[in-house]
C-alpha positions as a Markdown table, in Angstrom:
| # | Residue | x | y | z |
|---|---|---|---|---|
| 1 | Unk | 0.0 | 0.0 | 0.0 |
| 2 | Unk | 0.9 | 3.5 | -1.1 |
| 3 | Unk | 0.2 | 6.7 | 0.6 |
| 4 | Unk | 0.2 | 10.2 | -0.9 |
| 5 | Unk | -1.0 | 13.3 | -0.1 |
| 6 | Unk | -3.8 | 15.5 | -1.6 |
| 7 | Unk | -6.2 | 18.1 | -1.9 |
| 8 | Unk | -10.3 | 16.8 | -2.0 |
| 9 | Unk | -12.1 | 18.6 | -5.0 |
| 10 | Unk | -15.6 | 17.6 | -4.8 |
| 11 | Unk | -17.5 | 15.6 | -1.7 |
| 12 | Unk | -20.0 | 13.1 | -3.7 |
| 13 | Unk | -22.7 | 10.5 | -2.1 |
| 14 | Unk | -22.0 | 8.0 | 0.1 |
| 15 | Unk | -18.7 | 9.1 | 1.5 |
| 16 | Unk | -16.7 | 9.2 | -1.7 |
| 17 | Unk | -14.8 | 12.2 | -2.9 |
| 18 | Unk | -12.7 | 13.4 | -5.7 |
| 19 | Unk | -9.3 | 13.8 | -4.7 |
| 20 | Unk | -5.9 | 15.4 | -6.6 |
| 21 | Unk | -3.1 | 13.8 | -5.9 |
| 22 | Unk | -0.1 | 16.3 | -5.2 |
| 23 | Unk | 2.7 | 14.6 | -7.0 |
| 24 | Unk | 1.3 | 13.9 | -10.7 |
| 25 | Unk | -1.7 | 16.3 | -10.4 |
| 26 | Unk | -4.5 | 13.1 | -10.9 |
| 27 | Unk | -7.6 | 12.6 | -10.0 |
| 28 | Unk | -8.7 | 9.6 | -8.0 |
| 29 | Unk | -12.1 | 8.5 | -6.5 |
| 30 | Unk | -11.6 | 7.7 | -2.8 |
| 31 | Unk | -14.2 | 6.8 | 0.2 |
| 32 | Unk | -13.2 | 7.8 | 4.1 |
| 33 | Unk | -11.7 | 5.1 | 5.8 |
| 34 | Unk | -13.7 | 3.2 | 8.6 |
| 35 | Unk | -12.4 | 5.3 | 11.4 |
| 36 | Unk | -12.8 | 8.5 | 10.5 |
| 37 | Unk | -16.6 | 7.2 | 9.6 |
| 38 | Unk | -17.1 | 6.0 | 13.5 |
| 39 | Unk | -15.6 | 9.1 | 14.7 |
| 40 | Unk | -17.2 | 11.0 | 12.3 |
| 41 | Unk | -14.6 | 13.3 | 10.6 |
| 42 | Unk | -16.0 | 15.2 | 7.6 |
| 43 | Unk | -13.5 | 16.0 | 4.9 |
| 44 | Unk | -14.9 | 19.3 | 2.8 |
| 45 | Unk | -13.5 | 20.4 | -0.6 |
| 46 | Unk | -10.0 | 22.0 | -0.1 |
| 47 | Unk | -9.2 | 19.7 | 2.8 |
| 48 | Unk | -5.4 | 18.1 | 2.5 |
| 49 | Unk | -5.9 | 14.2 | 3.2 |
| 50 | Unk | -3.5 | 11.5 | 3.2 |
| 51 | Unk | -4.5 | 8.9 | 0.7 |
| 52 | Unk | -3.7 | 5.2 | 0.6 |
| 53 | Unk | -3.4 | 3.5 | -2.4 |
| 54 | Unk | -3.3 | -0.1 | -3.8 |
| 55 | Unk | -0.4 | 0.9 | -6.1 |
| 56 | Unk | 0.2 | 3.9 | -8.0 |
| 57 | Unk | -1.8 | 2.7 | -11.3 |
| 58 | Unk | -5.3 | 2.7 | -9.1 |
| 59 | Unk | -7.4 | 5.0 | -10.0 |
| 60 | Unk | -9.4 | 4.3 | -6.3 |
| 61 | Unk | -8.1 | 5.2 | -2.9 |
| 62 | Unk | -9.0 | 5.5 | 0.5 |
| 63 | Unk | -8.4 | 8.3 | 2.9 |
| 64 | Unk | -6.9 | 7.8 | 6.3 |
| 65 | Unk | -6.6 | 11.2 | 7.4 |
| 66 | Unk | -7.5 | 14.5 | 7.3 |
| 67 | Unk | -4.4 | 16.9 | 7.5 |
């Protein structure tokens, strides 16, 4: 697992937002990750998160925190 910073764009349904990664400026579809969902951190657009990724091909993420 990967993890990269970046900045959310747009908060969609169900948890999910659009996220740019900082390094190579794409855009990735991520979901909070289940702790920040039982403590219930909100993440609004212009947030900075920490993202982990699969690998660095995936085009899905989840956040772990909000920075």
């Amino acid at each position: 697992m990967e993890t990269v910073k970046g900045r959310v764009e747009e908060v969609l349904p169900g948890l999910q937002c659009r996220v740019v990664l900082e390094e190579s400026e794409r855009i990735i579809l991520a979901h909070l990750a289940g702790k920040m969902r039982i403590h219930r951190i909100r993440v609004v657009p212009g947030d900075t998160v920490l993202v982990e990724m699969p690998d660095e091909k995936s085009e899905r993420g989840r956040i772990i925190r909000r920075l």
